[in-house]
C-alpha positions as CSV (number, residue, x, y, z in Angstrom):
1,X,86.3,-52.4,-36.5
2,X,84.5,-49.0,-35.1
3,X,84.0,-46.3,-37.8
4,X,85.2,-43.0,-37.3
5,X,82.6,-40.8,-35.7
6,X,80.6,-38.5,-38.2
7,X,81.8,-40.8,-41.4
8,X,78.8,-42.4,-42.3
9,X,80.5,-43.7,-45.9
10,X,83.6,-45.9,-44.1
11,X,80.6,-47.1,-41.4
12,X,78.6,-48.7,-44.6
13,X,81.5,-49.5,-46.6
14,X,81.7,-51.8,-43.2
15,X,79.1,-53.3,-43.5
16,X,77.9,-56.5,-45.2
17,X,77.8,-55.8,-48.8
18,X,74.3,-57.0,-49.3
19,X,72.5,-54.6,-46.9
20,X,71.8,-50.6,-48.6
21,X,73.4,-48.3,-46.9
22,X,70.7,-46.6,-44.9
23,X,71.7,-42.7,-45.0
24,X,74.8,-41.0,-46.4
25,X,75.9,-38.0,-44.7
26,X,77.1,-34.8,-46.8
27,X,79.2,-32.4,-44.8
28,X,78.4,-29.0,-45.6
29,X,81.4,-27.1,-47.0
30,X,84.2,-26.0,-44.4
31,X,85.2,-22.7,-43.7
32,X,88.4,-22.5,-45.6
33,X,86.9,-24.7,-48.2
34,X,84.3,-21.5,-48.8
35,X,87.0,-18.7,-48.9
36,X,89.4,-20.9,-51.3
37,X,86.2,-21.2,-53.5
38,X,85.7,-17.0,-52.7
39,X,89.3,-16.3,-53.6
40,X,89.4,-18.4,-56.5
41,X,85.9,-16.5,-57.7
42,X,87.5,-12.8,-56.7
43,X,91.0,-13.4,-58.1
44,X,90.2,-15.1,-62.4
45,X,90.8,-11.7,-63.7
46,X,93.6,-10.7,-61.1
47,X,95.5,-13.8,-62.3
48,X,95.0,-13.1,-66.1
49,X,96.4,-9.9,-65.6
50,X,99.2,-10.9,-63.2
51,X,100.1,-13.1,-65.9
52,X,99.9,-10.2,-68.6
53,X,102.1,-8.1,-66.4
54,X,104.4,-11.2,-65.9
55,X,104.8,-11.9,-69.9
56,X,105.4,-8.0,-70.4
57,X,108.2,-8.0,-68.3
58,X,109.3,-11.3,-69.8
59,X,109.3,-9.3,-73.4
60,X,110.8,-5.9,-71.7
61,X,113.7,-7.9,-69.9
62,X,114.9,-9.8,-73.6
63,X,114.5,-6.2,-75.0
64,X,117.1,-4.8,-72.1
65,X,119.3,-7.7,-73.2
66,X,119.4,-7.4,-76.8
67,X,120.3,-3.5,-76.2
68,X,123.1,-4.8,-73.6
69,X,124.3,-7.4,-76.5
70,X,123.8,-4.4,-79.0
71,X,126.2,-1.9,-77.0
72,X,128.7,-4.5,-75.5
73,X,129.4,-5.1,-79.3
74,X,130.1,-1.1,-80.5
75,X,132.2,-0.6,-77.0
76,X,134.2,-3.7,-78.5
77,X,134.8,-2.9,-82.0
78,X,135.3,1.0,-80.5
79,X,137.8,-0.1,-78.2
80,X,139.9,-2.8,-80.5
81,X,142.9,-1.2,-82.7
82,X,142.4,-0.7,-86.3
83,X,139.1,0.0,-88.7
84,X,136.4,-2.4,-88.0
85,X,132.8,-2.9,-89.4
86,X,130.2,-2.6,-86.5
């Protein structure tokens, strides 16, 4: 069994298990593998306050609803017949 080209790891892990593996090859990083690492550096504080917008609207959207819940109960006890508490 032939080791695919470039991976010296597999080739040795081929090999008899008494013999040291002569080098080891370390690929430098890809190209993609540097910008993810870029991105991921550039965007910590854009995702902490992404997620501080996100919880703010969270907290503004339950306030919308308990208003809606609010006024949807005085248009009901407006609009029934006779006195009612509100």
């Amino acid at each position: 069994m032939q080791a695919a080209p470039g991976n010296a790891v597999f080739a040795n892990a081929t090999r008899a298990s008494s013999a040291p593996p002569s080098t080891l090859t370390v690929r430098p990083p890809s190209f993609t593998g540097a910008l993810r690492a870029l991105e991921e550096l550039l965007m910590r504080g854009g995702q902490r306050t992404a997620r501080r917008n996100a919880w703010t609207a969270v907290l503004e959207d339950r306030r919308r609803a308990k208003d809606r819940r609010e006024a949807q109960h005085v248009l009901e006890a407006v609009a029934a017949p006779g006195p009612q508490a509100t």
